[in-house]
ZAMARGU-4260 file (C-alpha; in steps of 0.2 Angstrom, whole numbers, plus 5000, padded with zeros to 4 digits):
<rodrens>
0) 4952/5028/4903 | 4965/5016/4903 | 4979/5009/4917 | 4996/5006/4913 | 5006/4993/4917
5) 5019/4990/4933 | 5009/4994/4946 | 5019/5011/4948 | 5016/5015/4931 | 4999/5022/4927
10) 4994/5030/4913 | 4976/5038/4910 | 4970/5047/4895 | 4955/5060/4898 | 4953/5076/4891
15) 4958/5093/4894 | 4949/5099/4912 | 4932/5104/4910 | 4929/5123/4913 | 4916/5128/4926
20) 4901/5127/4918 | 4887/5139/4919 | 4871/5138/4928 | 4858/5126/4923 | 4845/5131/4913
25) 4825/5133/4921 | 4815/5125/4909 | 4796/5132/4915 | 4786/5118/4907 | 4785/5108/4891
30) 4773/5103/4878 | 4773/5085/4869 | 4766/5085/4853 | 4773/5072/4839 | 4791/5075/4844
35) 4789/5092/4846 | 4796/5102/4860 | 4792/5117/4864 | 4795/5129/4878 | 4784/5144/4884
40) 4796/5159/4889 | 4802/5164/4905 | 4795/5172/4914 | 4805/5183/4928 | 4806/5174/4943
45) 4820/5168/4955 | 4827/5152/4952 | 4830/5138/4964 | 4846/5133/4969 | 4856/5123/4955
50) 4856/5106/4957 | 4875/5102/4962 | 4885/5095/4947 | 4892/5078/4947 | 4911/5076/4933
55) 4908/5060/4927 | 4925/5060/4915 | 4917/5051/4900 | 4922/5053/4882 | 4909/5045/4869
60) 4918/5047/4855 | 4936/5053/4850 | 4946/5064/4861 | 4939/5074/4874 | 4937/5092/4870
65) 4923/5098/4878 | 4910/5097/4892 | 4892/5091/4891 | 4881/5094/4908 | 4864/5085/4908
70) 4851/5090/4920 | 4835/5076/4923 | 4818/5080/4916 | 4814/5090/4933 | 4831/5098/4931
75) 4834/5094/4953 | 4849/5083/4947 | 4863/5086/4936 | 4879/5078/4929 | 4894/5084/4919
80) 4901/5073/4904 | 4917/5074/4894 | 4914/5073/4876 | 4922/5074/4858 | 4916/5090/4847
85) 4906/5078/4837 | 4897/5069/4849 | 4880/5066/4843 | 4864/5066/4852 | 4862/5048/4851
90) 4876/5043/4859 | 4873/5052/4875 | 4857/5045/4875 | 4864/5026/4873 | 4875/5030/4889
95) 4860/5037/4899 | 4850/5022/4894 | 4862/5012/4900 | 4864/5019/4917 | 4846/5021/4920
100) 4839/5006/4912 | 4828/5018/4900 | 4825/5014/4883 | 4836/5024/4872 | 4822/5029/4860
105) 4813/5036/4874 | 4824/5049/4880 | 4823/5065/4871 | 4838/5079/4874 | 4833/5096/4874
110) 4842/5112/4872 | 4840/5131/4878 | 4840/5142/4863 | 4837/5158/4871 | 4822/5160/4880
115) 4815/5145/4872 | 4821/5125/4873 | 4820/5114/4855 | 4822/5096/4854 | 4840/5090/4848
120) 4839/5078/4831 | 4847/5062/4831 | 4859/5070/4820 | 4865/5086/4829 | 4881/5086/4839
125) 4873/5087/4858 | 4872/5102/4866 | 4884/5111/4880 | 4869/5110/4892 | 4854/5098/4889
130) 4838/5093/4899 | 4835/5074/4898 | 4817/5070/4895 | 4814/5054/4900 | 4825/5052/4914
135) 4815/5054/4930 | 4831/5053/4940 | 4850/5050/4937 | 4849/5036/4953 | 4847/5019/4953
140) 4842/5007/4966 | 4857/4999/4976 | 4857/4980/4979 | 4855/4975/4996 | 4861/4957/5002
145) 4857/4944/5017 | 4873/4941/5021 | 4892/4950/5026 | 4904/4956/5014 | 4920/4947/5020
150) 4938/4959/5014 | 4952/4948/5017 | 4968/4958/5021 | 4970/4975/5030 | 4983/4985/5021
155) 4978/5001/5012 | 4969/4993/5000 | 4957/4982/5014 | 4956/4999/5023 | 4949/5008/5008
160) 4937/4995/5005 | 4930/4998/5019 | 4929/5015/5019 | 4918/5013/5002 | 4907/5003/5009
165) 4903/5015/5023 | 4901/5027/5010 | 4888/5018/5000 | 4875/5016/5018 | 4883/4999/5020
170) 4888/4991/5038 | 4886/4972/5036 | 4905/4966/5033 | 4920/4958/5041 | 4939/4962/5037
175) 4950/4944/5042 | 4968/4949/5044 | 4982/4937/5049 | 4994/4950/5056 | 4988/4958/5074
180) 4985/4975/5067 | 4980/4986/5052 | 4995/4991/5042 | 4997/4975/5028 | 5012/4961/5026
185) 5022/4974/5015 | 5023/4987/5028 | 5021/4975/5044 | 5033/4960/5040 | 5043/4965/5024
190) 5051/4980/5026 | 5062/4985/5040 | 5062/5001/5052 | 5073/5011/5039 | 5062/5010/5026
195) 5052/5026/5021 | 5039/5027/5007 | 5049/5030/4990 | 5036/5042/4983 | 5028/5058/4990
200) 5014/5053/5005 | 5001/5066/4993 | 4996/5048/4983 | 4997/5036/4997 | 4987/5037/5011
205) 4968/5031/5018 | 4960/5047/5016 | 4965/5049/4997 | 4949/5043/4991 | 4939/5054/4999
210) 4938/5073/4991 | 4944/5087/4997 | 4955/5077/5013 | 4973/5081/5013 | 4987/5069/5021
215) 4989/5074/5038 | 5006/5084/5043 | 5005/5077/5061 | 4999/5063/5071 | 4998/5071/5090
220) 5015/5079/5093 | 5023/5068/5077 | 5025/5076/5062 | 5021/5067/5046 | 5035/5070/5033
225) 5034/5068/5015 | 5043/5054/5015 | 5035/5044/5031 | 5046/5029/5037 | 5039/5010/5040
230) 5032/5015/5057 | 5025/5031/5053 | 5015/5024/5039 | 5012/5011/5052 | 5002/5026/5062
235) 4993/5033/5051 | 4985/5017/5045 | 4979/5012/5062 | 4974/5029/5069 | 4965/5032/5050
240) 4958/5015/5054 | 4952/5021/5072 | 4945/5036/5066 | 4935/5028/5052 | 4927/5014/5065
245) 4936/5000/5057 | 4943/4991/5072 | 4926/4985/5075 | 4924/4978/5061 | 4940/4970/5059
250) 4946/4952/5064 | 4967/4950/5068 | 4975/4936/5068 | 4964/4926/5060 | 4969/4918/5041
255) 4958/4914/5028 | 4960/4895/5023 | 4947/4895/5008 | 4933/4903/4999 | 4922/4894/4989
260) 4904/4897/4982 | 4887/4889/4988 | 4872/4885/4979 | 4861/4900/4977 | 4865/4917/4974
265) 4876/4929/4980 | 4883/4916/4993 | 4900/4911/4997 | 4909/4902/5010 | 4925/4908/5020
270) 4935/4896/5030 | 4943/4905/5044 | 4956/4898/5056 | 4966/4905/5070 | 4985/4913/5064
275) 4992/4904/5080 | 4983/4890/5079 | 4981/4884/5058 | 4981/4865/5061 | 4964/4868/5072
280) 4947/4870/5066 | 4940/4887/5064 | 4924/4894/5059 | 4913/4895/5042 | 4907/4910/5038
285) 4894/4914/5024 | 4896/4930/5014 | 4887/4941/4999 | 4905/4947/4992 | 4924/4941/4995
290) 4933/4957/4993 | 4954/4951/4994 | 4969/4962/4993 | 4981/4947/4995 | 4998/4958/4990
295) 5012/4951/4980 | 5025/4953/4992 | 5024/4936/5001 | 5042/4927/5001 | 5059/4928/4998
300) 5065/4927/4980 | 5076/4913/4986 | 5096/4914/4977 | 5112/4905/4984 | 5129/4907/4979
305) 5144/4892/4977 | 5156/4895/4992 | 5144/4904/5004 | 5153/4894/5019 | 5170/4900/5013
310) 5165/4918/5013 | 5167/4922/5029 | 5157/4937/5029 | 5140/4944/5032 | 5128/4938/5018
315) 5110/4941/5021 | 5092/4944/5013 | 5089/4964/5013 | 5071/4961/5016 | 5059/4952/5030
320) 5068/4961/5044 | 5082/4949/5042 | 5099/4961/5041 | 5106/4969/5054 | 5114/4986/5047
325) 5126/4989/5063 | 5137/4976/5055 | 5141/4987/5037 | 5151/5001/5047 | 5167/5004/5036
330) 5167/4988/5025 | 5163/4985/5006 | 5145/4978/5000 | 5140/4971/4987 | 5121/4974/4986
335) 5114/4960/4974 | 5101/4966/4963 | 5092/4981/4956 | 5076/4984/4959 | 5065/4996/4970
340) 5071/4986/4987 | 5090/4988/4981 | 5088/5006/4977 | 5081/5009/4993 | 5096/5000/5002
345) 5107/5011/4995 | 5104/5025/5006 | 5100/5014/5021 | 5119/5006/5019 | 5126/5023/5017
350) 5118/5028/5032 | 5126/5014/5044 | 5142/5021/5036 | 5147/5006/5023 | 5162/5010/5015
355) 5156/5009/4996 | 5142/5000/4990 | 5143/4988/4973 | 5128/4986/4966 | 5127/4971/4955
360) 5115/4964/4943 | 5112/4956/4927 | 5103/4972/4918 | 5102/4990/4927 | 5085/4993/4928
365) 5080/5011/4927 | 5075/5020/4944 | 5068/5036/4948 | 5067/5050/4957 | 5058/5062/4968
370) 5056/5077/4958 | 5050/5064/4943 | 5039/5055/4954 | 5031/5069/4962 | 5030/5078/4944
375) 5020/5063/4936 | 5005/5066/4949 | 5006/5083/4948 | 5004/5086/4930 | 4987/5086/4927
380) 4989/5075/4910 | 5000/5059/4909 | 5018/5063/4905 | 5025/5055/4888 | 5039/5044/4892
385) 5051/5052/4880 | 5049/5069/4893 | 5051/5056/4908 | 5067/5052/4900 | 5073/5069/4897
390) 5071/5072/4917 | 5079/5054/4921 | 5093/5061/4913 | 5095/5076/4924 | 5099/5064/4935
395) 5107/5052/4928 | 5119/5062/4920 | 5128/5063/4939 | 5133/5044/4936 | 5139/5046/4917
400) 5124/5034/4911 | 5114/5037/4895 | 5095/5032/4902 | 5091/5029/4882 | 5103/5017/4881
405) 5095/5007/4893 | 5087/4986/4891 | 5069/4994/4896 | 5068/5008/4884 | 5060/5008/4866
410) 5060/5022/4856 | 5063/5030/4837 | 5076/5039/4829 | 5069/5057/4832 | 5065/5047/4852
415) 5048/5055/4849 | 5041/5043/4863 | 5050/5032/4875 | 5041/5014/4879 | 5045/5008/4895
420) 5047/4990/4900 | 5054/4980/4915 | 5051/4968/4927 | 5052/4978/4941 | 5045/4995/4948
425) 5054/5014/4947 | 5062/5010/4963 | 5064/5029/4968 | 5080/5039/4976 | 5090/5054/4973
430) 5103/5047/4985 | 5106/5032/4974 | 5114/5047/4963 | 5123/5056/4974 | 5131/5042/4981
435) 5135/5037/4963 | 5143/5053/4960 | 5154/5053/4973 | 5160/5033/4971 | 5152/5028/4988
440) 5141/5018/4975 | 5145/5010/4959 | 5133/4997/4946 | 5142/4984/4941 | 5132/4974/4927
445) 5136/4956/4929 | 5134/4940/4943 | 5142/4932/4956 | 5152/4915/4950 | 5156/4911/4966
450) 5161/4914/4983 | 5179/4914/4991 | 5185/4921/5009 | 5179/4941/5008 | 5179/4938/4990
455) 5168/4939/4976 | 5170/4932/4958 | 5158/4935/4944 | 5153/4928/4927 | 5165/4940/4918
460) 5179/4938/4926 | 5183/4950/4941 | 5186/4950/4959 | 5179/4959/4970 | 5185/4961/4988
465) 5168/4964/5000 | 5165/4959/5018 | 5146/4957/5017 | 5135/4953/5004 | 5115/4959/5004
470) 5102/4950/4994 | 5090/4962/4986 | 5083/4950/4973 | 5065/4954/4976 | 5049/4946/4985
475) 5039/4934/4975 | 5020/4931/4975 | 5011/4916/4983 | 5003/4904/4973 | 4993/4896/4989
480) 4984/4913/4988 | 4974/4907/4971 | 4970/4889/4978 | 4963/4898/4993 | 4953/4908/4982
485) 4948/4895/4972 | 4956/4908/4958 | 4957/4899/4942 | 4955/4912/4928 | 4955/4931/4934
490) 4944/4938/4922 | 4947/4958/4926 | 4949/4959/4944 | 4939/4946/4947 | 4941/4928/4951
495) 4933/4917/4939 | 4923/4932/4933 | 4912/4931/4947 | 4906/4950/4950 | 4907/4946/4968
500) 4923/4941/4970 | 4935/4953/4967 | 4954/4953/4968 | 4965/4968/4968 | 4985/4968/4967
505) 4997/4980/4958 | 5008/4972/4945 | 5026/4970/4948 | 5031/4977/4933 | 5032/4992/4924
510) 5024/4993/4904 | 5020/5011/4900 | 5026/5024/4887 | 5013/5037/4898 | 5014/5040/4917
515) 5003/5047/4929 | 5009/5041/4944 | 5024/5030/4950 | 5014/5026/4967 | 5003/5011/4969
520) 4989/5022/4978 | 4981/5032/4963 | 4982/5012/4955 | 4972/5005/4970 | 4959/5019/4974
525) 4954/5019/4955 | 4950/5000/4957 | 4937/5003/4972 | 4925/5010/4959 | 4925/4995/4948
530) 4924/4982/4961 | 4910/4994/4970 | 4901/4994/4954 | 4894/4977/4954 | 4891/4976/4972
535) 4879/4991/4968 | 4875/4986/4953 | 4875/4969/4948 | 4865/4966/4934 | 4878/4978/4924
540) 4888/4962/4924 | 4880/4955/4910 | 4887/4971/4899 | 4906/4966/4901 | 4903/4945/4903
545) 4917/4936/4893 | 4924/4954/4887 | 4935/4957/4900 | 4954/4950/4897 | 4958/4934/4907
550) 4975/4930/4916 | 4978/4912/4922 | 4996/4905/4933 | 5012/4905/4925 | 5027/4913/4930
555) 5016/4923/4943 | 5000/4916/4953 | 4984/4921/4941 | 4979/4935/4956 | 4996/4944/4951
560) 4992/4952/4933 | 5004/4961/4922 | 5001/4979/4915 | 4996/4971/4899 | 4981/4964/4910
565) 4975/4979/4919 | 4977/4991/4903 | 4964/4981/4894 | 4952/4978/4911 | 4951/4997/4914
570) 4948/5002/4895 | 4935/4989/4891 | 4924/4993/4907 | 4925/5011/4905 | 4919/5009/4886
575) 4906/4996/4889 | 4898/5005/4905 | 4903/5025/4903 | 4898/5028/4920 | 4907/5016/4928
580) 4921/5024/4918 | 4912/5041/4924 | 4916/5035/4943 | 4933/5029/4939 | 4941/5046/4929
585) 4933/5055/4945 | 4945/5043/4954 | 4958/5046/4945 | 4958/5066/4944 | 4960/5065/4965
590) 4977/5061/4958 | 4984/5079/4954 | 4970/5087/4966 | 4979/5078/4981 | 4996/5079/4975
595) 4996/5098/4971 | 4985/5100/4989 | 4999/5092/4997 | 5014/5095/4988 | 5015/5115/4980
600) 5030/5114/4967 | 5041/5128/4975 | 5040/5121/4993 | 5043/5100/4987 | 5060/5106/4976
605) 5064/5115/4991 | 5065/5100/5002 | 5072/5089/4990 | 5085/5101/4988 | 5088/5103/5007
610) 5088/5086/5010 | 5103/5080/4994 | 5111/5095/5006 | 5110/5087/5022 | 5119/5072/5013
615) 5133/5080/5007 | 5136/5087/5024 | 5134/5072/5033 | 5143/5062/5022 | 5159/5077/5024
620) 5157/5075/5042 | 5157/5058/5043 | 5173/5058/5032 | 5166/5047/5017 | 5168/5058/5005
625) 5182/5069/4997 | 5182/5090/5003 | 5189/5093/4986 | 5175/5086/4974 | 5167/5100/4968
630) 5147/5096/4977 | 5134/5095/4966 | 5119/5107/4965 | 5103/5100/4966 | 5098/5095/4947
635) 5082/5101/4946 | 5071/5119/4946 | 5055/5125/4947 | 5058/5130/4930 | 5062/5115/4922
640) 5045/5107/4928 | 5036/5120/4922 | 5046/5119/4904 | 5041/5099/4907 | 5021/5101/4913
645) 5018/5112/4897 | 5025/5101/4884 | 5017/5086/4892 | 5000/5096/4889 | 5004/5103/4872
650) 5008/5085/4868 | 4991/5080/4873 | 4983/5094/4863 | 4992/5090/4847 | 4985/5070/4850
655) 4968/5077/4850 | 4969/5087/4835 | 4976/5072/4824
</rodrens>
């Protein structure tokens, strides 16, 4: 398993999906003698029902080319492994002792060979379907504490924490939010009423983490599009959170001031202070574990141009609610930046009727778009970076821009594979194209000088004539947040590798050359597994202590890693505790389950298509564009993701033949 970088850039590596695997074998009864096994015959009888199968994901050694399912010795309980065609013996019995706190040496593997069961050497490659001797049971005990989980935030990721928690039996925890309602600072107090989720809702939404739960069309009489705006997220967080019992649990208005640990085990104290009143004194509470999804959206990227009082015009931050879109009708914008916000203002500009839109910026990151980011989660293997660039292109081609010519992109001569590194996330749009194509758009790669009345003059010498001036230069994180974690050193996800304490936030960047999602929900829900784990478990700690890679402040706050972080975090606890990484591929297959639930290939290009159609005519009617441009058709087929899915699988196969 491992996580690739930028927050919406993931990239998991697993092997090929297992196949159903056949019945479990009735093993009749078993004779010891000097590591000898033998089993009598069968004898014709009906069988009990199966125990039910549990996919853990894990590959021992190699790549993943098979499946291995394991039944207990009393063959009521029953788990599925992923394994390389020569994986020996020993080293499913090393992961089993591992998880069950058996001695390795003491667990004997056992195979049907017709009517009869032999014992498996050391040497041999295990078996398809083996019978664990030794293991009683594939449970363990579940820690218990004496006091409260606290989660600190109630975002998606808060809500989800949650969720686990009432999964695994427990009730005893708290979530302290300082906003008056469930939804999180990004959705609540960042964005605006115009902003809609970039990628398809089939990734992103509470009920993703749980199997076999679909996103919800509607909410009463409102339906739930596939690209819900601010307040219709907004909904379905809260009414998820209603249905799930979590407003009774939950604290508003209430901020976290500082959390620091106490003598003894397993006890931590959280400051908590009232939103409207910080300068008051609060209360202490004591907890077990300090669960904190703290965000990395937290303020203004601050930037101010020479000759702002002679402008005259409109200049304004694009985020924090602060512009007021009515005033764009009819004039020319420069739109200052390029990242996923400014992409995203592009079609919220156009659609208060600005007259042309200049976006400006020091390098043109590369964006995305629908049909690539719903294609990444669908696909049931990551999809090489060189392919993801091939259907960039599609795109791309309507603005006469060569994506493998861009700053982010690494690649050979034969551009066999395509590395992928900038400091911002696919921001993602199809309209940002079309607007591109019909010049109601255009990048212009350099920065303002200075500023004269209803004038603009950059670095490289031109003038540009604009009324209004947005500010999309990004968010930044907030460093208070690791002083009032007491966060020193994030070793993992957790703060100064303290099991209990974990911290969870999508990096801001994308570093990948395989992508398996350009959302931040597959990211978050395949972190609740590992923060889970050593709640559960937590003498499993000592496996990964000083292993785990560690991230201290720099340019960022140390709570904010980068993909080089979280790449290394995910493969060292899936190698060094298997099923751990068992829980997290399970996690991470949800990904294409959800996505292909919630979005079927013909139906999603249909609407994509429909909707680039209901721009061009609204654009006609509202006179922005020329009747005589020859309108585009929609770039992309069924087809083509087809041609795209197979090679991205073929590309995987040939890797695991090498």
């Amino acid at each position: 398993l491992a996580q690739a970088a930028g927050g919406n850039a993931r990239c998991h590596e697993w092997g090929p999906p297992a196949a159903p695997a056949a019945a479990p074998v009735a093993i009749e009864a078993m004779v010891h003698e000097d590591n000898l096994y033998a089993l009598a015959p069968r004898q014709a009888r009906s069988r009990s029902p199966s125990p039910p199968k549990h996919a853990t994901g894990i590959v021992t050694q190699g790549k993943a080319t098979r499946t291995v399912e394991i039944l207990n010795e009393g063959g009521t309980e029953c788990i599925t492994i992923s394994a390389a065609a020569d994986t020996k013996t020993t080293e499913v019995c090393e992961i089993l002792s591992a998880f069950c706190s058996i001695d390795a040496d003491k667990i004997r593997l056992v195979k049907q060979v017709g009517s009869y069961a032999r014992q498996q050497s050391i040497f041999d490659e295990v078996a398809g379907r083996v019978t664990a001797l030794g293991v009683p049971s594939f449970s363990r005990p579940i820690q218990q504490y004496e006091h409260p989980a606290v989660i600190i935030g109630a975002g998606l990721g808060g809500i989800q924490t949650m969720m686990c928690l009432q999964k695994r039996g427990r009730s005893d925890f708290v979530c302290i939010e300082k906003l008056h309602d469930f939804g999180g600072f990004s959705w609540m107090v960042v964005a605006n009423k115009f902003t809609k989720l970039q990628t398809e809702k089939g990734t992103y939404y509470c009920d993703y983490i749980l199997p076999g739960v679909n996103p919800p069309d509607a909410y009463g009489d409102s339906p739930y599009p596939n690209w819900p705006s601010r307040d219709q997220l907004l909904r379905m967080f809260r009414e998820d959170a209603k249905r799930h019992g979590l407003y009774e649990f939950t604290r508003f208005n209430a901020i976290v001031s500082k959390v620091r640990p106490l003598p003894g085990k397993y006890k931590y104290s959280v400051s908590v202070i009232p939103e409207d009143k910080p300068n008051e004194g609060g209360e202490l509470i004591v907890a077990s574990q300090v669960f904190a999804w703290p965000g990395n959206l937290c303020k203004c990227n601050p930037i101010e141009f020479p000759g702002e009082d002679e402008f005259g015009g409109l200049i304004e931050y694009a985020s924090f609610g602060k512009m007021d879109y009515t005033k764009v009708a009819g004039k020319e914008t420069i739109l200052y930046g390029h990242g996923a916000f400014t992409i995203e203002n592009v079609r919220t500009l156009l659609e208060h009727r600005a007259k042309k839109v200049y976006v400006m910026c020091r390098k043109r990151n590369l964006c995305g778009m629908k049909v690539v980011s719903w294609m990444v989660a669908h696909c049931e293997v990551p999809m090489p970076g060189n392919i993801i660039l091939e259907a960039f292109q599609k795109m791309y081609d309507l603005v006469n821009f060569d994506v493998w010519s861009a700053h982010s992109v690494k690649t050979d001569a034969n551009r066999s594979f395509a590395h992928i590194s900038q400091k911002t996330v696919f921001g993602v749009t199809d309209i940002y194209f079309l607007a591109g194509y019909y010049g109601l758009m255009e990048v212009v790669v350099d920065e303002i000088k200075r500023l004269t009345h209803h004038c603009a003059h950059t670095k490289r010498g031109h003038k540009l004539p604009v009324e209004v001036i947005l500010k999309a230069v990004g968010t930044v994180p907030d460093f208070g947040k690791d002083k009032m974690l007491g966060l020193k050193e994030l070793h993992g996800l957790w703060v100064n590798g303290d099991p209990m304490r974990p911290v969870v936030c999508n990096a801001m960047y994308v570093e990948a050359r395989n992508f398996g999602s350009f959302s931040s929900g597959p990211g978050f829900a395949s972190s609740l597994p590992a923060i889970m784990w050593f709640v559960d478990y937590p003498g499993d700690w000592e496996v990964v202590r000083g292993k785990l890679p560690i991230n201290k402040a720099g340019e960022r706050p140390a709570y904010v890693p980068a993909g080089t972080h979280l790449t290394p975090t995910f493969a060292t606890l899936g190698a060094l505790l298997p099923m751990l990484g068992a829980a997290m591929g399970q996690m991470d297959a949800l990904k294409t389950e959800k996505q292909r639930a919630a979005h079927p290939p013909k139906k999603y290009i249909a609407e994509c298509r429909a909707e680039w159609e209901c721009y061009i005519r609204t654009f006609k009617k509202w006179g922005m564009i020329d009747d005589s441009k020859p309108e585009p058709p929609y770039p992309y087929t069924e087809e083509m993701v087809e041609e795209w899915f197979d090679r991205s699988v073929q590309a995987w196969v040939m890797r695991a033949q090498r």
